[in-house]
MMTF fields as JSON, N, C-alpha, C and O atoms, coordinates in Angstrom:
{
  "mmtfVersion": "1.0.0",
  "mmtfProducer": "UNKNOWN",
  "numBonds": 303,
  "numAtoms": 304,
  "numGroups": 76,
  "numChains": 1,
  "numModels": 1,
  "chainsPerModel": [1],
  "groupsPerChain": [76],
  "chainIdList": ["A"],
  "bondAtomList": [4, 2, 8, 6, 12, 10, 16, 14, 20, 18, 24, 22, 28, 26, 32, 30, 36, 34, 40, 38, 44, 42, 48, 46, 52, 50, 56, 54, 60, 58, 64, 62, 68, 66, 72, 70, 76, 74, 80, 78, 84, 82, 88, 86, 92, 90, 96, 94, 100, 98, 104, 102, 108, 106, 112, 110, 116, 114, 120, 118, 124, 122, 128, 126, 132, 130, 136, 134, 140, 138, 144, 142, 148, 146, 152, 150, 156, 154, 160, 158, 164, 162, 168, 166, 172, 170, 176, 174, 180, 178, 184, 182, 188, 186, 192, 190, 196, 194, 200, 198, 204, 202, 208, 206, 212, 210, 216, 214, 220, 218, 224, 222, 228, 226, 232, 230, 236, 234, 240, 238, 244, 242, 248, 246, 252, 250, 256, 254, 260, 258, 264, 262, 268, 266, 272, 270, 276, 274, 280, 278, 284, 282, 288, 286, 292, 290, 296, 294, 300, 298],
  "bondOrderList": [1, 1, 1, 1, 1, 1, 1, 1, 1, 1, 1, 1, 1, 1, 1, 1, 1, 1, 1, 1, 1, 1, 1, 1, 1, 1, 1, 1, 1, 1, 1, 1, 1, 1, 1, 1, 1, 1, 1, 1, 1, 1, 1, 1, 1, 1, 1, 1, 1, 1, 1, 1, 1, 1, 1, 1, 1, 1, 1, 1, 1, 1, 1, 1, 1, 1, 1, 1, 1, 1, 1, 1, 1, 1, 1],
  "groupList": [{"groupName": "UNK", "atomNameList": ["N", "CA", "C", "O"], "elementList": ["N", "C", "C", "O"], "formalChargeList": [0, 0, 0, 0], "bondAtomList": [1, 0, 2, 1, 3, 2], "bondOrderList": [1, 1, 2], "singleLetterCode": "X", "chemCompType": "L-PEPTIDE LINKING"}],
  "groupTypeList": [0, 0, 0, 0, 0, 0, 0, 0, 0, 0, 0, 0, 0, 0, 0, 0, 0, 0, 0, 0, 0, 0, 0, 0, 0, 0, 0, 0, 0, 0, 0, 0, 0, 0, 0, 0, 0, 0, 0, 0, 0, 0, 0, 0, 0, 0, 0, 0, 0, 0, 0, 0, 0, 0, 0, 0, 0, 0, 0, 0, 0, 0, 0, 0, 0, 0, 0, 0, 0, 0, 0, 0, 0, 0, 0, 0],
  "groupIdList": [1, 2, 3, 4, 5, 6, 7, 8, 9, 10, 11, 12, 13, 14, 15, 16, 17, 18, 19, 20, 21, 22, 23, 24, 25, 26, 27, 28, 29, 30, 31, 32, 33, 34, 35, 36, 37, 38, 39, 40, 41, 42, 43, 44, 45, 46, 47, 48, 49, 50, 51, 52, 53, 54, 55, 56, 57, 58, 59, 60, 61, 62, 63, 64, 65, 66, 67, 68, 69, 70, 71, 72, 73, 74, 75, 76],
  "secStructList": [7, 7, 7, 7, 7, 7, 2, 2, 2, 2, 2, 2, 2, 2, 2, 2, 2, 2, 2, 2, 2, 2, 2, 2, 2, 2, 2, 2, 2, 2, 2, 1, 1, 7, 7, 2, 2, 2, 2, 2, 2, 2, 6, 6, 6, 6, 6, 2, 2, 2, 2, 2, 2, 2, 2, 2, 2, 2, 2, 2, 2, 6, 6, 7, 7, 6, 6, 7, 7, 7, 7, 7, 7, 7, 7, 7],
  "xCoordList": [29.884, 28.796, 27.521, 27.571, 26.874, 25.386, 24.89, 25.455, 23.932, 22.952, 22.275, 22.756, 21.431, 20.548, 19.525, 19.771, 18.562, 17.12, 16.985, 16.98, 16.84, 16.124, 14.353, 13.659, 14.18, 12.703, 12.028, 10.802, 12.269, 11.794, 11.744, 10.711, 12.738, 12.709, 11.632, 10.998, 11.542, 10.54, 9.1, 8.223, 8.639, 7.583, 7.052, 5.993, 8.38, 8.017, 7.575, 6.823, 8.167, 7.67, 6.668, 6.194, 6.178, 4.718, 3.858, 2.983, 4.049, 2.904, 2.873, 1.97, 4.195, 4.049, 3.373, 2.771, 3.447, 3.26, 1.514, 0.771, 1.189, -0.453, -1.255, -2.379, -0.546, -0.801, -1.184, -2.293, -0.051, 0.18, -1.013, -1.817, -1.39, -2.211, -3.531, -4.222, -3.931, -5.331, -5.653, -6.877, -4.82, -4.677, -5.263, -6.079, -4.493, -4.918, -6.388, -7.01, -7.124, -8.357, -9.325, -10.437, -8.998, -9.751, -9.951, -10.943, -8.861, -8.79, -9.389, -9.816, -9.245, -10.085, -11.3, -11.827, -11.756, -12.876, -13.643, -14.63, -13.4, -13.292, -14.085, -14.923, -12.752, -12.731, -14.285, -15.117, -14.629, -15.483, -17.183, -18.281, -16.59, -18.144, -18.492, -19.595, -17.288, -17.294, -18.164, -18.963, -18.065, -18.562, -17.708, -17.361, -17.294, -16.068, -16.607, -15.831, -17.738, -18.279, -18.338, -17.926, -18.966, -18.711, -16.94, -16.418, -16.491, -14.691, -14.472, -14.092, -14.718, -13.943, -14.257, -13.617, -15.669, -16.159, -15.193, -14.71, -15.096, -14.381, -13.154, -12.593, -12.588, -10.8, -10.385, -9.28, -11.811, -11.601, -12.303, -12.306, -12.676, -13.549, -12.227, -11.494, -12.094, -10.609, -9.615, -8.939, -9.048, -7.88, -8.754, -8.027, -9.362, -10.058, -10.515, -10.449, -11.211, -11.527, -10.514, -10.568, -9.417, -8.285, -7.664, -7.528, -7.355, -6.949, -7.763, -7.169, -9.174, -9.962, -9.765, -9.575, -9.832, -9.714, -8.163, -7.991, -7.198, -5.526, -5.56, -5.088, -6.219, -6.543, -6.945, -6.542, -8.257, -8.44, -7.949, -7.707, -7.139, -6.508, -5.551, -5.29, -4.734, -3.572, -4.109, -3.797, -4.721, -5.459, -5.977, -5.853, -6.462, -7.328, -5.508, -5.535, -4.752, -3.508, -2.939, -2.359, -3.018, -2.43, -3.366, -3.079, -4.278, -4.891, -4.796, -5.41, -4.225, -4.365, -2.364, -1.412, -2.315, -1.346, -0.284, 0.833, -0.769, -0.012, 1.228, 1.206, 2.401, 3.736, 4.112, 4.37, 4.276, 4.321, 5.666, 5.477, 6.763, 7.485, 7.838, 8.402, 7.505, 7.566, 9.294, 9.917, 9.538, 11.195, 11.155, 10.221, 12.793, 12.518, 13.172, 14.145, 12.658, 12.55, 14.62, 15.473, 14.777, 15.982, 16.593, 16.319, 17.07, 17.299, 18.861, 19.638, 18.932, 20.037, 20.387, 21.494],
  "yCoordList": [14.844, 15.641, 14.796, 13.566, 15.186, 14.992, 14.429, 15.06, 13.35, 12.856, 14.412, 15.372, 14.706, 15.783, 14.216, 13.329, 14.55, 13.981, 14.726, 15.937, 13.333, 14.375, 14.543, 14.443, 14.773, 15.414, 13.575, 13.69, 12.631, 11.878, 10.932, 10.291, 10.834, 10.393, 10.688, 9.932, 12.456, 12.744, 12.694, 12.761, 12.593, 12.102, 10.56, 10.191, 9.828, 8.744, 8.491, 7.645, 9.319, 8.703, 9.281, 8.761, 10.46, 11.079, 10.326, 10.046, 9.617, 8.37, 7.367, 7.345, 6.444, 5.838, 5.849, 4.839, 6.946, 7.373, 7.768, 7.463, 8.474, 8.334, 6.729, 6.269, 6.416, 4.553, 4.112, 3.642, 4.32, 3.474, 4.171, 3.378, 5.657, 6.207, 5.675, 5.137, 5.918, 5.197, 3.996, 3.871, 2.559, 1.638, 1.22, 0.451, 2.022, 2.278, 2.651, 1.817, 3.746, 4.053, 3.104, 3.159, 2.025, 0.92, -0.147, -0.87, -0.149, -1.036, -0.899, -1.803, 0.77, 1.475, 1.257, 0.899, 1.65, 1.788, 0.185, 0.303, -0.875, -2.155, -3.258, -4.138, -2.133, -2.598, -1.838, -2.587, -0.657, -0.007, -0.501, -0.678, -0.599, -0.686, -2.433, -2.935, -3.132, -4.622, -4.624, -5.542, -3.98, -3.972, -3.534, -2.361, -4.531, -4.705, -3.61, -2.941, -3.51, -2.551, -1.083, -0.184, -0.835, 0.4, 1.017, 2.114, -0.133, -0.004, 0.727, 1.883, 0.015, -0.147, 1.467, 2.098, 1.581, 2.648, 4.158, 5.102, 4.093, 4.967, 5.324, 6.368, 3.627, 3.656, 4.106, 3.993, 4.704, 5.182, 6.841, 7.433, 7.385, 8.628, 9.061, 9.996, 8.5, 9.333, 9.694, 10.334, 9.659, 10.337, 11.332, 12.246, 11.349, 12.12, 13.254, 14.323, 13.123, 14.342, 14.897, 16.127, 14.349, 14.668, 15.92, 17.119, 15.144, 16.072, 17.534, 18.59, 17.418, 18.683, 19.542, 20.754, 18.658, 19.615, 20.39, 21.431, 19.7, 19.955, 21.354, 22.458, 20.996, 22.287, 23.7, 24.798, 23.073, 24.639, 24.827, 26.026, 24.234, 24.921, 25.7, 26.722, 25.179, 25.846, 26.986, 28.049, 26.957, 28.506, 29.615, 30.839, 28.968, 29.801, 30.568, 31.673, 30.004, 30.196, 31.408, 32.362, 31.435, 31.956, 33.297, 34.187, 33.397, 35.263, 35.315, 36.315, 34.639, 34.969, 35.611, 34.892, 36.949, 38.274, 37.693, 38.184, 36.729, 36.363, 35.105, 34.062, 36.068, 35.544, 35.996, 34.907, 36.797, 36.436, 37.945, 38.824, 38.117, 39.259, 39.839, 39.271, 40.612, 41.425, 42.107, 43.092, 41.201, 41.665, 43.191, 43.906, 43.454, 45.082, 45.207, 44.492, 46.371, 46.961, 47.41, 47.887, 47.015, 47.23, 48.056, 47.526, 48.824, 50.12, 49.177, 48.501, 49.535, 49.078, 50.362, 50.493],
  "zCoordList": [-6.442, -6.94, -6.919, -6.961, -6.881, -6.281, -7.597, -8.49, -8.194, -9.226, -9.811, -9.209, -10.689, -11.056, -11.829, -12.646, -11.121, -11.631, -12.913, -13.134, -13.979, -15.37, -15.007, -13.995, -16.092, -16.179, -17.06, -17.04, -17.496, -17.736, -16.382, -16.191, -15.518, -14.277, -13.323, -12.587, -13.571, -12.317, -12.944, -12.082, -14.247, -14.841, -14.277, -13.77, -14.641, -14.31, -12.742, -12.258, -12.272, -10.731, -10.116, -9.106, -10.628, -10.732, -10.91, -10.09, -12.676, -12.916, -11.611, -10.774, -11.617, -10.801, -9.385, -9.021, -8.578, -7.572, -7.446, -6.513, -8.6, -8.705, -9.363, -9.163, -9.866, -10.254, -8.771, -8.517, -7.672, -6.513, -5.902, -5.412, -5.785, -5.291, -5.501, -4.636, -7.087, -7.031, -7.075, -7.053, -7.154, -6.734, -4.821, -4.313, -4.428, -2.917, -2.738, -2.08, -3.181, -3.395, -3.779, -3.255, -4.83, -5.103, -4.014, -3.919, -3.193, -2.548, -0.952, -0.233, -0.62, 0.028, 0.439, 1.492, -0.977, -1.625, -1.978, -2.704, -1.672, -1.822, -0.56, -0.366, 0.213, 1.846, 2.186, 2.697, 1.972, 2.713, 2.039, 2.566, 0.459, 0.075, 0.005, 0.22, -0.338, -0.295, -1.669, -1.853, -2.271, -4.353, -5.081, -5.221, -5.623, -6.912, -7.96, -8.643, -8.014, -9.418, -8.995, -9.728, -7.556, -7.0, -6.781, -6.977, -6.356, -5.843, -7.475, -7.664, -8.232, -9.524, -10.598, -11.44, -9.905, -10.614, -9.543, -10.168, -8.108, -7.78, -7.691, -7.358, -8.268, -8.477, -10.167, -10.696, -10.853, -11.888, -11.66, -12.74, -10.918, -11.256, -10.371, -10.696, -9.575, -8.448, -9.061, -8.255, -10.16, -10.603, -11.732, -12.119, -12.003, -13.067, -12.491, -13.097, -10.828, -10.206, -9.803, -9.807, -9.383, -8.876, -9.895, -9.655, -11.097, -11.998, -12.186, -12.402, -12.069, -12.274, -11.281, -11.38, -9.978, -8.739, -8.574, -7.939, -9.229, -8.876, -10.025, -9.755, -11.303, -12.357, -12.16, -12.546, -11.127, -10.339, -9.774, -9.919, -8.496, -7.571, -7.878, -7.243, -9.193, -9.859, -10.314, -9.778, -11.045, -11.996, -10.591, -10.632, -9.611, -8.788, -7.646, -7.105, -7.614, -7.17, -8.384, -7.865, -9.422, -10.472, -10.524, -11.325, -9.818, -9.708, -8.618, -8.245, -7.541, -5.824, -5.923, -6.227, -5.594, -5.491, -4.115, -3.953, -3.311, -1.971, -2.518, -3.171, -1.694, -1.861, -3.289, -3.802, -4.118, -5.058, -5.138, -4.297, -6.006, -5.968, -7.581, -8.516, -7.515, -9.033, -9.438, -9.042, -10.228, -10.133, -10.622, -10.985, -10.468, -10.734, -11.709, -11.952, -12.636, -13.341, -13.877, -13.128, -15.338, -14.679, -16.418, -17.494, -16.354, -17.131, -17.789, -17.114, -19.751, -20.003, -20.735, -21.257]
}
């Protein structure tokens, strides 16, 4: 039988995985601007926009009617 991932597992590797993400961005961001204070200021605004932008997309998904199936109706 197969493992089942708990839900503190897949938390954790969410964090982790956006840690590793904006880590990368600093370093990006490092390489391109060659300013530790600019790098530093966009390896901190990047997960913060991230989160706002991932917020709307969810909500703006949550009134869009496509794919979506309305179970039926069911008489007891």
């Amino acid at each position: 039988m197969a493992d089942v991932e708990s839900h503190l597992r897949s938390i954790a590797k969410a964090l982790s995985y956006r840690f590793v993400g904006t880590v990368a961005t600093f370093f990006v961001a490092l390489i391109v601007t060659r300013k530790m204070d600019l790098a530093l200021q966009i390896g901190i605004a990047e997960p913060v926009i991230k989160l706002a932008v991932f917020y709307g997309h969810e909500r703006l998904w949550g009134v869009i009617k496509f794919g979506r199936k309305t179970p039926p109706d069911y008489e007891i």
